[in-house]
C-alpha positions in Angstrom: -27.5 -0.3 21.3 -26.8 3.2 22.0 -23.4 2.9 24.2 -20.8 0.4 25.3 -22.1 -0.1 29.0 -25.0 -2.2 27.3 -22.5 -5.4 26.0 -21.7 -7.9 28.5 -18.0 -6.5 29.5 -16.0 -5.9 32.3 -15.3 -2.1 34.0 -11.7 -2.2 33.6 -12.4 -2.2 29.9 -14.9 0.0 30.0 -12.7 2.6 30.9 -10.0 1.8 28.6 -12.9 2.4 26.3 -13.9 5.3 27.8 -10.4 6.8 27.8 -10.3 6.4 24.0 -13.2 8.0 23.1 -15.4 6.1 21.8 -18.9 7.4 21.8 -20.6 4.5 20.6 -20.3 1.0 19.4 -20.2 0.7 15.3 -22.5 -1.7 13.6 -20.0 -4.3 13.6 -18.8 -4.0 16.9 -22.4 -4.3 18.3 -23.1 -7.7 16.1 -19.6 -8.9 16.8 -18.7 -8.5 20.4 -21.8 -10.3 21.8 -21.3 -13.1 19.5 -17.3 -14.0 20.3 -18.2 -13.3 23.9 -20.9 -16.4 23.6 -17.6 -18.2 21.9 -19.6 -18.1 18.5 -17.8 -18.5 15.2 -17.4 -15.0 13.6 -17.6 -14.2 9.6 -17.2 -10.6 9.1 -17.6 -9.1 5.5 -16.1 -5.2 7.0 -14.0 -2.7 5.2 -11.1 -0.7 6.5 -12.6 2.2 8.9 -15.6 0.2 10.2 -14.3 -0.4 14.2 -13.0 -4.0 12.9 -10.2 -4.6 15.3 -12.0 -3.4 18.7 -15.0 -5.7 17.4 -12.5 -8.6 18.1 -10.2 -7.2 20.0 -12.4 -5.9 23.3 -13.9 -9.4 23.7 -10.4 -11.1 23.7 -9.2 -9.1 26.0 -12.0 -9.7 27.8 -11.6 -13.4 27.5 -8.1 -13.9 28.2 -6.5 -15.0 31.4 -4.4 -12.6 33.3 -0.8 -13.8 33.9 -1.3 -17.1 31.3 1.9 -18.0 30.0 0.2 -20.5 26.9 -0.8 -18.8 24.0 -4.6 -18.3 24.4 -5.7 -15.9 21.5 -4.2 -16.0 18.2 -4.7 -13.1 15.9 -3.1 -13.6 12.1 -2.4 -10.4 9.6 -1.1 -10.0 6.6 1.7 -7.2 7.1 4.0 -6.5 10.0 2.6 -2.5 9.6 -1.1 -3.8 10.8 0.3 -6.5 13.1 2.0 -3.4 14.5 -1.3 -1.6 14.6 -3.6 -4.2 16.1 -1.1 -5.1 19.0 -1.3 -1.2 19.9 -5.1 -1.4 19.9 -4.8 -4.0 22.2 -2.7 -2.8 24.7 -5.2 0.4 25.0 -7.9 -2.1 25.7 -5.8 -4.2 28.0 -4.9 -1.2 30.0 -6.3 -1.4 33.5 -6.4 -5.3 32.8 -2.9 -6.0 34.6 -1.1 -9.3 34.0 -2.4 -9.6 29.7 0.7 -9.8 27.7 0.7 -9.2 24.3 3.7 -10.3 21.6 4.1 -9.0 18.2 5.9 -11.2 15.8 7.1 -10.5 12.2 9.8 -10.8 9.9 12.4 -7.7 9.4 13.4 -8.0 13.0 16.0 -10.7 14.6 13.6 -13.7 15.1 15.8 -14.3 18.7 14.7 -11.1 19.9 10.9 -12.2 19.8 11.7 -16.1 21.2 13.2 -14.5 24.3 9.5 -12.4 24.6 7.6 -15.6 23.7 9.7 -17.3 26.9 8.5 -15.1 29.0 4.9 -15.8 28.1 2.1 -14.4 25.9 -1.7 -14.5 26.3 -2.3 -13.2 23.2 0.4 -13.6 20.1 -0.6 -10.9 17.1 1.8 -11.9 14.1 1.9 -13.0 10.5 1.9 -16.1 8.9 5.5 -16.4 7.4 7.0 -15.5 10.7 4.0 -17.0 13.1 5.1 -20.7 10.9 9.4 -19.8 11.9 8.0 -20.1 15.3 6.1 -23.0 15.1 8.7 -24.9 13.2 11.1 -23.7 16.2 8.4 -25.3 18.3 9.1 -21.3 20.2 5.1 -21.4 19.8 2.4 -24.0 21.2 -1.1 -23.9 20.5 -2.3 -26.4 22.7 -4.1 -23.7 25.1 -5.0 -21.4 21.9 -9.0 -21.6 21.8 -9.3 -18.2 19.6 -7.9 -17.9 16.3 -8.9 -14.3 14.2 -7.9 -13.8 10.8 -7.6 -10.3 9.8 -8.0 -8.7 6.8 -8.1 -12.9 4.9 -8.5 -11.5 2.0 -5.4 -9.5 1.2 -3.1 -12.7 3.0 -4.8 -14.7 0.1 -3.8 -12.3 -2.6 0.1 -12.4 -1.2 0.1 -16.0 -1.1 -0.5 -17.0 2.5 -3.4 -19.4 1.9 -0.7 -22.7 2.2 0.4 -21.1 5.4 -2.8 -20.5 7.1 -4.1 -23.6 6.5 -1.0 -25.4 8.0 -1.3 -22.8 10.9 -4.9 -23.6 11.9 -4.2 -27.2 11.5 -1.6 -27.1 13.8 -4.0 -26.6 16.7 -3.8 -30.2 18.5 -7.1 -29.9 19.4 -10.8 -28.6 17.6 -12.2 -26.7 20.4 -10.9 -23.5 18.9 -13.2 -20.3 18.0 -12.7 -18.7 14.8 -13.2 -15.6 13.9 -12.4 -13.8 10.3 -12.7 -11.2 8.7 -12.4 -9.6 5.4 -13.6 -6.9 2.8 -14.3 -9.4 -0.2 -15.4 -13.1 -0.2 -13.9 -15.2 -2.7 -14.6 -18.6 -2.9 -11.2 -19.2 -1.3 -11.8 -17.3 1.5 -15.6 -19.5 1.7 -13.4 -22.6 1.4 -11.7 -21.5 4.6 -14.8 -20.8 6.7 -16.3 -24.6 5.7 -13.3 -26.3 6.5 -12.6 -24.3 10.0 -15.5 -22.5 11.6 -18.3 -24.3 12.9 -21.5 -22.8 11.8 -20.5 -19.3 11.8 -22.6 -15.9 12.5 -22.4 -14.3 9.4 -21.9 -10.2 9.9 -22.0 -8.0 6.8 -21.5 -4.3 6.8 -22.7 -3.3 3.7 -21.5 0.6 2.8 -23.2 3.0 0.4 -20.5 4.2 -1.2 -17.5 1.6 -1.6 -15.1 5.1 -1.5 -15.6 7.7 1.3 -18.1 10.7 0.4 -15.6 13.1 1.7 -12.9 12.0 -1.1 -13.0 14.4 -4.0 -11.6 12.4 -6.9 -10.0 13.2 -10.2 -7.8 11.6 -12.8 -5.2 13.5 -15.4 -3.8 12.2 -18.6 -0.5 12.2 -19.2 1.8 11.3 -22.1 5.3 8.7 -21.5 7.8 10.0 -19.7 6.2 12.9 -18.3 4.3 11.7 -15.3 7.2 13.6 -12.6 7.1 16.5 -14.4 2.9 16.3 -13.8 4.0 15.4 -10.0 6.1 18.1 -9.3 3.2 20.0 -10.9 0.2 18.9 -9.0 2.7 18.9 -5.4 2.9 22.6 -5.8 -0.6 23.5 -7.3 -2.4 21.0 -4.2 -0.1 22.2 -1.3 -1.1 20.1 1.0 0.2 19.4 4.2 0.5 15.4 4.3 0.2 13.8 0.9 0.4 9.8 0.4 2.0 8.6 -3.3 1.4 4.9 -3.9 3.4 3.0 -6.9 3.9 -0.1 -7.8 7.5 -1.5 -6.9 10.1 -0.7 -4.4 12.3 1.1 -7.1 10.1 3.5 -7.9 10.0 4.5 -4.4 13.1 5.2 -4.3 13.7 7.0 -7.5 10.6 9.3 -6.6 12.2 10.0 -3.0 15.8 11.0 -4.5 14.2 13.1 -7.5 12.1 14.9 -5.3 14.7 15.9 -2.8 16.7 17.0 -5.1 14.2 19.3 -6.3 14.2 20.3 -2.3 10.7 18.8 -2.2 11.1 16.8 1.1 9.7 13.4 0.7 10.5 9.9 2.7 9.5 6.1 1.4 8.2 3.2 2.6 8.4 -0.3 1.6 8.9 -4.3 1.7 13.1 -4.3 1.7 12.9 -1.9 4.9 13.6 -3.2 8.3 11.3 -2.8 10.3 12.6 -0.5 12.6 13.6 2.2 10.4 9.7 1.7 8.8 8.7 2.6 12.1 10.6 5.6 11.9 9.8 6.6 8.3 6.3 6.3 9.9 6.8 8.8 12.6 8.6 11.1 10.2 5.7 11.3 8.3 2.9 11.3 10.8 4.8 14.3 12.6 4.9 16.1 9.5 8.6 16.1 9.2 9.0 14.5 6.0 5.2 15.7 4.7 5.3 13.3 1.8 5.2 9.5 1.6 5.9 7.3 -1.4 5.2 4.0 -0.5 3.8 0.5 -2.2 0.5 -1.3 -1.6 1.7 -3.9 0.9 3.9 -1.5 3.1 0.7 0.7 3.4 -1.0 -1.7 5.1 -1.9 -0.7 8.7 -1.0 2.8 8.3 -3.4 5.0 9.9 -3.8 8.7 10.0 -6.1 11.1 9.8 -5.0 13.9 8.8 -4.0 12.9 5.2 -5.1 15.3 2.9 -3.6 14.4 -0.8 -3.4 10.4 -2.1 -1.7 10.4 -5.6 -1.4 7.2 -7.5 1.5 7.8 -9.5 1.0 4.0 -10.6 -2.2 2.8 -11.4 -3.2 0.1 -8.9 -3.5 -3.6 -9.4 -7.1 -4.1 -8.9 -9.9 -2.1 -7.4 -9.5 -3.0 -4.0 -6.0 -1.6 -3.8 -7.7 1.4 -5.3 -10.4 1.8 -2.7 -7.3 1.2 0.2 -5.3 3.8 -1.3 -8.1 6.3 -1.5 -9.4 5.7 2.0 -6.4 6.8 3.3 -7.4 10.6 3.0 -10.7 12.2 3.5 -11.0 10.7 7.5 -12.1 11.6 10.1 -15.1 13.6 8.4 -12.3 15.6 6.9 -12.3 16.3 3.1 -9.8 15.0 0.9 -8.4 14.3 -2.7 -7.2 11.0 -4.4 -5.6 11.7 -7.9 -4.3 9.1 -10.4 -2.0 9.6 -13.1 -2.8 7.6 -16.5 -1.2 7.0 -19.4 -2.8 5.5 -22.4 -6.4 3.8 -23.3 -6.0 1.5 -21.0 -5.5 3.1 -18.0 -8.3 5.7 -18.8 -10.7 2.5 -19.5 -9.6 1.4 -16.0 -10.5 4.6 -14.2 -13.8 4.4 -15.8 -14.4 0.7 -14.5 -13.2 1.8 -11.1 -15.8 4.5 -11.4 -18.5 1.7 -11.8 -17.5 -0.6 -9.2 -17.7 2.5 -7.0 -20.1 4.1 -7.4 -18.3 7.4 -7.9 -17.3 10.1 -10.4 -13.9 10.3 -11.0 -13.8 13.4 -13.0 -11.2 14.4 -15.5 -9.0 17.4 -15.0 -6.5 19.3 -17.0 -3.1 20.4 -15.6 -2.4 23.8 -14.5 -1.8 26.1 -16.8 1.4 28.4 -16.5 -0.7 31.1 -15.6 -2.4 29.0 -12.4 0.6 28.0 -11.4 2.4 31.3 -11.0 -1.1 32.7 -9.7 -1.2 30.0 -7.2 2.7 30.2 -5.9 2.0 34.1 -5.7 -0.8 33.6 -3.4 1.1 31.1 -1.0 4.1 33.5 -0.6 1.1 36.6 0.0 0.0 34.2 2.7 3.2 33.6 4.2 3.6 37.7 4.5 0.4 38.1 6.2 1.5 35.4 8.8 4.5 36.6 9.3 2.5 40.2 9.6 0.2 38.6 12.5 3.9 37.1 14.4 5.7 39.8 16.9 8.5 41.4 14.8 12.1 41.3 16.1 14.2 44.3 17.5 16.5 43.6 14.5 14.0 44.2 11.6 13.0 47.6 13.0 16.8 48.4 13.1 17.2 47.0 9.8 14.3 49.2 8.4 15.0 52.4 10.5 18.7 52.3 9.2 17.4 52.0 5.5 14.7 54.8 6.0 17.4 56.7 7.1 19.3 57.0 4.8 16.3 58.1 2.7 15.4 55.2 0.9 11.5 55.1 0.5 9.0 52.1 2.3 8.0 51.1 -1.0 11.2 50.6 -2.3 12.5 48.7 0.7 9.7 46.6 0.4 9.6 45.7 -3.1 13.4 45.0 -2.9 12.5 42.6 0.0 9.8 40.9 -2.1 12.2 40.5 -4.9 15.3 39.1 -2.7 12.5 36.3 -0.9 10.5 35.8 -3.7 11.3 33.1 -6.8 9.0 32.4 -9.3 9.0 28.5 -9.7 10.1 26.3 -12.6 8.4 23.5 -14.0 8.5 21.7 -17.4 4.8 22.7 -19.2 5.9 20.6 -21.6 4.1 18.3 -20.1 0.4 18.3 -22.1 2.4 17.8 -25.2 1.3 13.7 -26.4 4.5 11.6 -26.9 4.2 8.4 -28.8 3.9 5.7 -27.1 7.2 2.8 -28.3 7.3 -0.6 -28.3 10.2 -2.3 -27.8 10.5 -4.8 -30.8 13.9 -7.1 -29.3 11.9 -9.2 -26.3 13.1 -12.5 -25.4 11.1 -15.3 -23.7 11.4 -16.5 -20.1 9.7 -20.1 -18.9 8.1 -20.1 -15.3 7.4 -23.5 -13.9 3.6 -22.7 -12.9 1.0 -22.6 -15.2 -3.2 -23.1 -15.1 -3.2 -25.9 -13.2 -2.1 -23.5 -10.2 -4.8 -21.6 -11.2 -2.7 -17.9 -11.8 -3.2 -15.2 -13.8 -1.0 -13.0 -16.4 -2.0 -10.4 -13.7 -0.4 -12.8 -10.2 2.8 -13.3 -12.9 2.9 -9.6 -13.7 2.6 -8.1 -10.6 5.3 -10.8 -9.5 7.5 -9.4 -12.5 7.5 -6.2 -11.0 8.0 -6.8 -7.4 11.0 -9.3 -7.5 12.5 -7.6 -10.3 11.6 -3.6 -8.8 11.0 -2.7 -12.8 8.1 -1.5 -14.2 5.7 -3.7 -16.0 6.2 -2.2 -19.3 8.8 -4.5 -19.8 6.8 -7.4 -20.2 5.0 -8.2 -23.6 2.5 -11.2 -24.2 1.9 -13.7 -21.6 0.9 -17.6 -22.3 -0.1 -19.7 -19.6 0.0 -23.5 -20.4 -1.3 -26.2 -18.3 2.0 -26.8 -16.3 4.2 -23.8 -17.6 4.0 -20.0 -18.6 6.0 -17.9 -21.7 6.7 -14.7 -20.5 7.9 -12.0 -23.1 10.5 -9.7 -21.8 12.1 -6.9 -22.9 15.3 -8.2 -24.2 17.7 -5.5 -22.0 16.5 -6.7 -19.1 15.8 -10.9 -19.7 19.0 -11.7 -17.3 17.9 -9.5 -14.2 14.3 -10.8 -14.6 15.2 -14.1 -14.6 17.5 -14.1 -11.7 15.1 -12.1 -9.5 12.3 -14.8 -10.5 14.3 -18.0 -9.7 13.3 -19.7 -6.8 10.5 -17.1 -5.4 6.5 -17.6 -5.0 3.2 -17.0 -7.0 0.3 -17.4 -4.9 2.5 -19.3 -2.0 3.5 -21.9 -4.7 7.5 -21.9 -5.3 8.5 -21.3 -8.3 11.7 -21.7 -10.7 12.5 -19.6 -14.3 14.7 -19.9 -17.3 15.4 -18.6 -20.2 13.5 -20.8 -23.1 16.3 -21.3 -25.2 14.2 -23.7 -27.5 12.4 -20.6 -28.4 15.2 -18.2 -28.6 16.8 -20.4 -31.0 14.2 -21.3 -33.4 14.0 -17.3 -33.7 17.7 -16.7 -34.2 17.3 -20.1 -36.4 14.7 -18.0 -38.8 16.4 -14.1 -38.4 19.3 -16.3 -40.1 17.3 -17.8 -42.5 16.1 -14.6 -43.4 19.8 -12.9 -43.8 20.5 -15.6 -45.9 17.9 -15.4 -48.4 18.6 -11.5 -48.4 22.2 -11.9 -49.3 21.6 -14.8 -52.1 19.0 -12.2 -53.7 20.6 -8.8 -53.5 23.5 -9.7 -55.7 20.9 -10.9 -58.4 19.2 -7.2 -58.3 22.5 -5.6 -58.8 23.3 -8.1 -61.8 19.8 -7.2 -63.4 20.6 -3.6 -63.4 24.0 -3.8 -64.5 22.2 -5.4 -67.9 
């Protein structure tokens, strides 16, 4: 199938398609479109990048009603940011199909707002599952008419906990005569669970890739020792120089302690996360897409949907949670057949052991590379200010400057002279700590004190769900947690003493994998410590005074 005028769709969208561009359908989109068209099932194995959404969304738009009031298409995503994204894609298709309304719906935005759009009707509702279940609890949505459900991207909605929520979405559809459709980079036997208990033997579409990371990513890693990974930031900013750069970490803090420490160093940077409202995310987006603010610092989840092409720098300043976080982050540079770089920072063993597992899974090398030396770094900043002459050399020269230099030349100062005192006003050599390569050792904090969480292996978590929990309630890094035992019905959590109180309240009454859940301090334990650091006093004092008696003899 060579072009789009060989699937079975209508002209307006043909030209909708036409006025986008597209050349020609994607593997998917040739496998998929025919089949939801037929009102097949749909199970699509399909990374990010592959023409996913238009492979559902041209045949829902196709199928849709004009002017239908009842909800008729359903589309479920994980994060507002792609919900966002899809809904956009839609509307292109939609656009010389008059009378197709499409609603967004998603929390960070007043929930009346969206009921008052809902009221006025929707043919196709694009939303996720926390705030699609507000509405159906609010009975502001009714899925007797819906006969297309799509989940998008199932996988990552599994891995934040969404499973409950989708399975009490699909079951609310009063009737069976739905068609499913999902898709999703990874099949784990939860998401396999799903397709048995809702599709209805379903055409199974697999894009397999070569390369699970883009061939136009250069990648590299660089060691550094605690405490110094800023200083290597600010290092590898300057030496890369690139025009739009994407830094992912690991909580919402550390987004916001990178943004202030790098404006302060008048590196201009913007971030990007969960506690945002919505509409100021949008406009953090825009900022960075417009190259206003050419840096972004944002988490995993708030970089969902986020699509531009023109990225040409991804750091990880944190290592990432598992590898397909990693293959998201990197994917968002190199597009577009454009070259790009993905760096990560490590610290430690561990992380290096992790880089070289990614490197499997992959299928890639991720080299190691050595930070600039001094030398590089004032060669390179040298060269960009060179650069910035010879531009400025190319641009038409002001009346003023000519003034400027005739009065100087008159009074008999030489070209060269002017010049080099020109050179020496603009230019500034920078400043960076090269203290950087120097190895710290790495401390352990030895006062940790154990918190109780009321889910354990019967809910089937791991330390790495309750970790990555730790981190993103609480907005501290996970250094602070020690040894982690899961029980049947409870887990022991060590934490770093300092900070026991603040992870405890942050944890109370949030969810792991969907499933509330409730923490304490486990004073039992705590106790029986104290009980034995006593002891041990004791003993201490009863000897010492015999020691000093022996050597007064």
């Amino acid at each position: 199938m060579k072009n789009f005028n060989e699937l079975p769709i209508s002209l307006e969208i043909l030209r909708a398609i036409n006025d986008l561009g597209y050349a020609e359908p994607t593997k998917i989109q040739q496998e998929a479109i025919p089949a939801i068209l037929e009102g097949k099932d749909v199970l699509g194995k399909s990374h990010t990048g592959t023409g996913k959404t238009a492979a559902f969304g041209i045949p829902i738009i196709e199928k849709v009603q004009p002017n239908h009031k009842m909800c008729e298409a359903l589309v479920i995503c994980p994060t507002r940011e792609l919900v966002l994204q899809v809904t956009n894609e839609f509307r292109k298709f939609s656009k010389y199909k008059e009378g197709v309304k499409i609603v967004p719906i998603y929390g960070g935005e007043p929930i009346e707002r969206q009921i008052q759009l809902l009221k006025k009707g929707s043919a196709v509702i694009v939303g996720t599952p926390g705030r699609i279940m507000d509405h159906l609890r609010r009975r502001t949505i009714k899925l007797n008419a819906t006969n297309m459900i799509v989940l998008d991207e199932a996988d990552e909605m599994l891995n934040m906990g969404f499973k409950e929520d989708i399975e009490e979405i699909l079951k609310s559809v009063p009737h069976e005569n739905y068609q499913m459709i999902l898709f999703s980079a990874t099949m784990p036997s939860a998401i396999l669970k799903i397709t048995e208990q809702f599709q209805d033997n379903p055409l199974t579409i697999e894009i397999a890739s070569k390369q699970r990371t883009i061939d136009t990513v250069n990648q590299v890693y660089y060691e550094i020792p605690k405490g110094k990974k800023f200083d290597a930031l600010e290092i590898l900013l300057q030496h890369y120089n690139a025009n739009l750069t994407m830094i992912f970490t690991n909580t919402k803090k550390l987004v916001d302690e990178l943004v202030d420490e790098l404006n302060k160093k008048n590196i201009k940077a913007i971030g990007l996360h969960g506690d945002m409202k919505q509409q100021f995310r949008t406009r953090v987006f825009e900022q960075f897409k417009e190259g206003n603010y050419p840096i972004l610092i944002a988490t995993d989840v708030a970089a969902r949907g986020i699509d531009v092409d023109n990225i040409e720098l991804v750091i990880n300043y944190d290592i990432p949670q598992d590898n397909e976080y990693y293959i998201h982050r990197v994917g968002r540079t190199g597009r577009a057949g454009k070259k790009g770089i993905a760096i990560t920072l490590v610290t430690g063993n561990k992380q290096v052991k992790f880089i070289k597992d990614i490197a499997k899974y992959t299928k890639t090398n991720i080299a190691k590379q050595p930070l600039p030396s001094m030398e590089e770094m004032l060669e390179s900043h040298k060269q960009l200010f060179i650069n910035e002459v010879r531009d400025q050399l190319n641009e038409n020269v002001s009346k003023t400057s000519f003034e400027i230099i005739n009065q100087l030349l008159a009074e008999g100062y030489a070209i060269e002279n002017i010049a080099t005192a020109l050179v020496a006003k603009s230019y500034q050599e920078p400043r960076f700590n090269f203290d950087v390569v120097e190895e710290q050792p790495i401390q352990k904090t030895k006062d940790m004190r154990m918190m109780k969480l009321s889910i354990g292996k019967k809910d089937k978590v791991s330390a790495n769900h309750i970790i990555c929990a730790i981190s993103e309630e609480s907005g501290l890094s996970s250094q602070i947690v020690g040894k982690v035992d899961i029980r049947d019905r409870f887990t022991l959590v060590e934490i770093d003493a300092k900070y026991i109180y603040k992870v405890v309240e942050c944890m109370y009454e949030c969810t792991i994998k969907g499933l509330p859940v409730y923490a304490g301090i486990d004073e039992k334990k705590h106790k029986k410590e104290n009980s034995q650091r006593v002891k041990r006093n004791k003993t201490t004092e009863k000897k010492s005074p015999k020691k000093i008696r022996k050597k007064r003899k």
